[in-house]
MARDOLUM-873333 format. One line per 2 residues: number of its first residue (from 0); their letters; for each residue x, y, z of C-alpha. Coordinates in steps of 0.25 Angstrom, whole numbers, plus 5000, padded with zeros to 4 digits. Layout:
BEGIN
NUM	A	X,Y,Z | ...
//
This chain:
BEGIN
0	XX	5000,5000,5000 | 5010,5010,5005
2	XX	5020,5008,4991 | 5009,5015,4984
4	XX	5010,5026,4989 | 5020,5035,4982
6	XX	5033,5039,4991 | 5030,5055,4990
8	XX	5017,5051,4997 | 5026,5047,5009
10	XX	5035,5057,5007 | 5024,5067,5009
12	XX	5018,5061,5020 | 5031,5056,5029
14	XX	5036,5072,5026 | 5023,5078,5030
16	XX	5023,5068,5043 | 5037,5071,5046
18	XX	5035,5086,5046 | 5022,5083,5055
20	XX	5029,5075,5065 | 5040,5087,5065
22	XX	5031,5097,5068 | 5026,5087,5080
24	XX	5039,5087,5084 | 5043,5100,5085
26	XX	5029,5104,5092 | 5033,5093,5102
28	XX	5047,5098,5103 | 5042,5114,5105
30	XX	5033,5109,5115 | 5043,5101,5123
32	XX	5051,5113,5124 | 5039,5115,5137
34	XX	5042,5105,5144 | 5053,5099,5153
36	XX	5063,5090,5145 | 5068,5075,5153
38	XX	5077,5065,5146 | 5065,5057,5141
40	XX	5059,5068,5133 | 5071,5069,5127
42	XX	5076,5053,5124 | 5061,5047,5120
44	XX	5059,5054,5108 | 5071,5046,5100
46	XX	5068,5034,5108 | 5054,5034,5103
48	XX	5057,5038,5088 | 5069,5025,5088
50	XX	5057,5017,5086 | 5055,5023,5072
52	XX	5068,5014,5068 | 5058,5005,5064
54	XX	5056,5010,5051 | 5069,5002,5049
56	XX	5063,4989,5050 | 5054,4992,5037
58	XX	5064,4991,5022 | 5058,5005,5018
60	XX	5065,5013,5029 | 5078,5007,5029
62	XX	5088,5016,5025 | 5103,5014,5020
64	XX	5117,5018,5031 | 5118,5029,5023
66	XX	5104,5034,5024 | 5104,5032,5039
68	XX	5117,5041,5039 | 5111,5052,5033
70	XX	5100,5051,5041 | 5108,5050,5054
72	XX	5118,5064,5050 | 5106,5072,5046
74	XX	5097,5068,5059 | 5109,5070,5068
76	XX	5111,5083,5059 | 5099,5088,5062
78	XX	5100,5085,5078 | 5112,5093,5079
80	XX	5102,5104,5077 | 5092,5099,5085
82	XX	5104,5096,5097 | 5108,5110,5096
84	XX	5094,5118,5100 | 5090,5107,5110
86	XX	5093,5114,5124 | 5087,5113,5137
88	XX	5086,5123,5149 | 5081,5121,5162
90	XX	5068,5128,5166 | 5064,5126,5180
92	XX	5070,5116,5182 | 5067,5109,5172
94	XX	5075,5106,5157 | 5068,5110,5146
96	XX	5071,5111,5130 | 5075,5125,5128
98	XX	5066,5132,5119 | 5073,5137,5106
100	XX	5067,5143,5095 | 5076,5137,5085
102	XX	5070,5123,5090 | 5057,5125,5082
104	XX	5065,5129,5068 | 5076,5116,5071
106	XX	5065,5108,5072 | 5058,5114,5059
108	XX	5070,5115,5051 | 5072,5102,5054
110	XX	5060,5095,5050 | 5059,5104,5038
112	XX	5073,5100,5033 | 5068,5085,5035
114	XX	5057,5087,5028 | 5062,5092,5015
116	XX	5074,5082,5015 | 5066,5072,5015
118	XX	5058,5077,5004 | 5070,5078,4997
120	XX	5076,5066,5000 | 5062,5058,4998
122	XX	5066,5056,4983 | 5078,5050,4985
124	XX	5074,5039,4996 | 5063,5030,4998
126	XX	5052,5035,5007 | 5056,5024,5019
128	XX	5069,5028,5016 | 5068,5042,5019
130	XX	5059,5040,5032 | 5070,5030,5036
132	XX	5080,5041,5034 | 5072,5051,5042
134	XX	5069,5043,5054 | 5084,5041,5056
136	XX	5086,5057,5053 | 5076,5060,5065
138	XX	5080,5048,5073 | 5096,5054,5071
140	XX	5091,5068,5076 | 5083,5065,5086
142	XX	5092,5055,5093 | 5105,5064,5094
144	XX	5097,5077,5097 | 5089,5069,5109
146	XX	5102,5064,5114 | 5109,5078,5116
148	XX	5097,5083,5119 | 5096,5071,5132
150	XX	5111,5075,5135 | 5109,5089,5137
152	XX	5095,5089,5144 | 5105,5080,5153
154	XX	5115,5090,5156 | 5104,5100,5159
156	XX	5097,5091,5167 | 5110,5088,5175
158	XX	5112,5103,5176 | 5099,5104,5183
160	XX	5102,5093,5194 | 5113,5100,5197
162	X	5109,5114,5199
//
């Protein structure tokens, strides 16, 4: 049923999803910022998204080394941005994410230079290919980003037991 379906239909609709769940995300992000941060808020959302590996067991998402490579440089890439606007401060006693307005145009930026590259990129790998590729990107950027982002909600968090 589903090999009917020409590929730019699924182009159209995993882009129009993935700028959908983006928007999600960054509305989730925007409003975290209210509320207290603990070293699970920060750890679970990789942890939960690892179970997406899946995709791997089915031939069409499989993708070759060098594929995952790419994938691997651009996600960690783009966590480096993400890993330099993360900070926290402490507010009553309490660690927050420190509100930076650059945060909302990253986030954007981001999602809008994914989107159009997998546009572009949609005419030269199969459809399972390409969302193969893009669940490593997102898995490669989130992974690093969470992990400074523990590290340092670790420091601050020794900080305040001290003072």
């Amino acid at each position: 049923m589903l090999a009917n379906i020409p590929s730019q239909y699924f182009i159209i609709g995993s882009t129009i999803m993935a700028f959908l769940m983006g928007l999600f995300v960054m509305v989730v992000r925007i409003r975290s910022q209210k509320k207290p941060v603990n070293a699970k808020k920060i750890l679970i959302p990789p942890i939960a998204m690892s179970s997406g590996g899946l995709m791997f067991i089915f031939e069409e998402f499989r993708v070759t080394p060098i594929q995952i490579l790419e994938a691997v440089a651009v996600g960690v890439l783009f966590s480096t941005i993400l890993i330099a606007t993360s900070k926290f401060e402490v507010r009553d006693a309490e660690i927050y994410m420190k509100r930076s307005k650059a945060f909302f145009f990253i986030l954007a930026g981001l999602l809008i230079f994914r989107v159009l590259l997998k546009v572009y990129l949609s005419d030269s790998f199969d459809v399972g290919e390409l969302a193969g590729m893009f669940w490593i990107l997102a898995f490669s950027m989130l992974w690093p980003w969470r992990i400074a982002m523990y590290f340092r909600y670790k420091k601050v968090e020794k900080s305040l037991i001290a003072a």
